[in-house]
Phi, psi and omega in degrees: 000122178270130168230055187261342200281341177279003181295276172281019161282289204309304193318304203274049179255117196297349189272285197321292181327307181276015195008059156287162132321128141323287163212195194301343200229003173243142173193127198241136205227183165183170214216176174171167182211146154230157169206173172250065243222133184234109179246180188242052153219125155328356172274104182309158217201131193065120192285150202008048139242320149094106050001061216230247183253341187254109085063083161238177194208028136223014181298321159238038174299128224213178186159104217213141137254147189237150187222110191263147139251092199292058221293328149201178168009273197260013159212168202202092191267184185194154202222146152224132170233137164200173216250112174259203189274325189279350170297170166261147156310328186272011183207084175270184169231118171300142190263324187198113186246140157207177182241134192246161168219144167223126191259127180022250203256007183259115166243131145263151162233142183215145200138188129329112179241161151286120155292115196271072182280310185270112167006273192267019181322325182283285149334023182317296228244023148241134177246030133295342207280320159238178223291312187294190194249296211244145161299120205330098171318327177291335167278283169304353179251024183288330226244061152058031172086350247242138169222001154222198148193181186244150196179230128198174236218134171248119127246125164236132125002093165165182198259149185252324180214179154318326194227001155250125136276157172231159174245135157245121143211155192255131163234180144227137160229154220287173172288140189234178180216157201195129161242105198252094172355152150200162199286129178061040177165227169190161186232114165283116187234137184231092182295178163265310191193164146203128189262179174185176179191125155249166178212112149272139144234151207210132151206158199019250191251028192236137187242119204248092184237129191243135160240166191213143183208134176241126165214175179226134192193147172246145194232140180239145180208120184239110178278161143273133181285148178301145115125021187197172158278008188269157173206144150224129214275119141233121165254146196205165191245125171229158194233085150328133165199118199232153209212119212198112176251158183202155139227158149243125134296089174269175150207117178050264158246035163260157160207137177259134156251152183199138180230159165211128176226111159236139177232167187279098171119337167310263186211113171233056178291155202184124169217141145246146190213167199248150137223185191193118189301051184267115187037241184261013176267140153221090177298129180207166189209146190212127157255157176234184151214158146205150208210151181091261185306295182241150169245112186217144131211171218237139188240119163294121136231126202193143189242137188243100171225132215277141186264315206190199155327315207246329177270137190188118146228158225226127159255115211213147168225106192278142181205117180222132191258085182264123182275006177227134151275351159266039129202132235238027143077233141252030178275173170283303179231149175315148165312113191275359173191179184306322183288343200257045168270023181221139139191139187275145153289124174215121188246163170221116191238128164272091191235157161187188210205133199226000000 
């Protein structure tokens, strides 16, 4: 479906510049990303960004708008369209479209959602939002790119105490179909459903988030054989059930973030990272891991410095170790030789938000 002429009404819409409201009760924002971005292997690198030796300046190109509508008290819809990395500008997607009704302490939603896996699910594709240019890959790119669906959603709203509130939400979702890269072929998936339960807790200076995702889906994985045009189809019926911890942490202008994601056969993935607040500096450093499905870990280093509100850049050096090569970590396609099973990354990132 091309959605490029709503894309580009929208950007240039005189309202979206000056970033105003539309009006009291509509109000439209938007969000983007560029980088400059290089590594010293010939191994594409990152699922749908492609990453390799050559000097790219659209591997991660982000691009995005939002549309709020308070239509009264208790309803309300939201639009998100955006330009992801694996996208063309002329064929963006919606991330999310719903209609929320909120009853006391109860928002249902029903539509498009954001899958609520994560810390940062709801901004996944703004990188002003957080400290990296990009979000830990061992973690947010496990779960095959997939960040939404379609369905609806229970959140109730409330305090556990003086001083902890909490978020519950329950969703479901309808059966969807999907065709997904993977190192040396693709993979299809024809879900059944998909369920889940998140828990936020949020007190003094700390935010806690534990999720849980159940789907049933049969899946084909059609590989290539190396050294040939042959291929071959295996299909199987599976039963997912993924488990996903987080914190965030200040301590003054320090903050720790650290996610875990595990399923049985899968994913036993994990990263932690540091930053630290100085004025318009934010120096962080991440370690990572993947383990079971892919075997890698990942060294961060990296300087962040915000020009304004609106504006934000990111310097950043990556160093990733894939330790078997018949499992190839964060590459994309296999690796051509032992040696080339590590490589650094180095980026130059631009992000903002309008």
């Amino acid at each position: 479906m091309k959605n490029i002429s709503s894309l580009v009404a929208l950007l240039f819409s005189p309202c979206v510049l000056a970033a105003h409201p539309l009006s009291d009760t509509v109000i439209l924002g938007g969000f983007g990303s560029v980088s400059a971005a290089k590594s010293d292997n010939t191994t594409p690198l990152f699922r749908n960004r492609e990453i390799t030796d050559d000097w790219c300046y659209d591997c991660d190109s982000t691009l995005g708008l939002q549309l709020d509508w308070r239509i009264s008290p208790a309803l309300r819809t939201s639009f998100q369209l955006a330009k992801r990395p694996q996208d063309h500008y002329s064929d963006p997607e919606w991330e999310w479209v719903y209609a929320a009704y909120e009853v006391n302490a109860l928002t249902i939603k029903v539509g498009r959602l954001r899958l609520p896996l994560f810390l940062m699910s709801e901004y996944y594709y703004v990188s002003y939002a957080y400290p990296w240019f990009r979000p830990p890959q061992d973690v947010y790119d496990a779960t095959l790119g997939i960040t939404s669906y379609d369905g609806i959603s229970f959140t109730w709203n409330g305090w556990l105490s003086d001083q902890i509130t909490t978020s519950v939400t329950a969703h479901y979702g309808l059966p969807d179909q999907g065709t997904f890269g993977i190192v040396g072929g693709q993979l299809k998936l024809d879900s059944d459903y998909t369920a889940g339960l998140s828990l936020q807790l949020y007190f003094d200076d700390s935010t806690v988030n534990v999720s849980y995702l159940r789907s049933e889906a049969k899946q084909t994985a059609i590989m290539t054989i190396p050294s040939s045009d042959q291929t071959v189809t295996e299909q199987s019926k599976e039963t997912f059930d993924i488990f996903s911890v987080g914190i965030e942490q200040y301590w003054g202008p320090v903050r720790l973030l650290s996610e875990g994601l595990l399923s049985r056969d899968l994913y036993a993935n994990w990263y932690v990272s540091l930053d630290y607040h100085w004025q318009s500096l934010t120096p962080y450093v991440t370690y990572s891991q993947q383990r079971r499905d892919r075997d890698s870990e990942s060294y961060l280093l990296g300087l962040r410095y915000t020009l304004n509100q609106h504006l934000a850049v990111n310097a950043e050096w990556q160093y990733i170790d894939a330790k078997r090569v018949n499992r190839n970590g964060s590459f994309t396609a296999p690796p051509t030789s032992s040696s080339q099973e590590d490589v650094n990354l180095f980026t130059l990132g631009l992000s903002f938000q309008f």
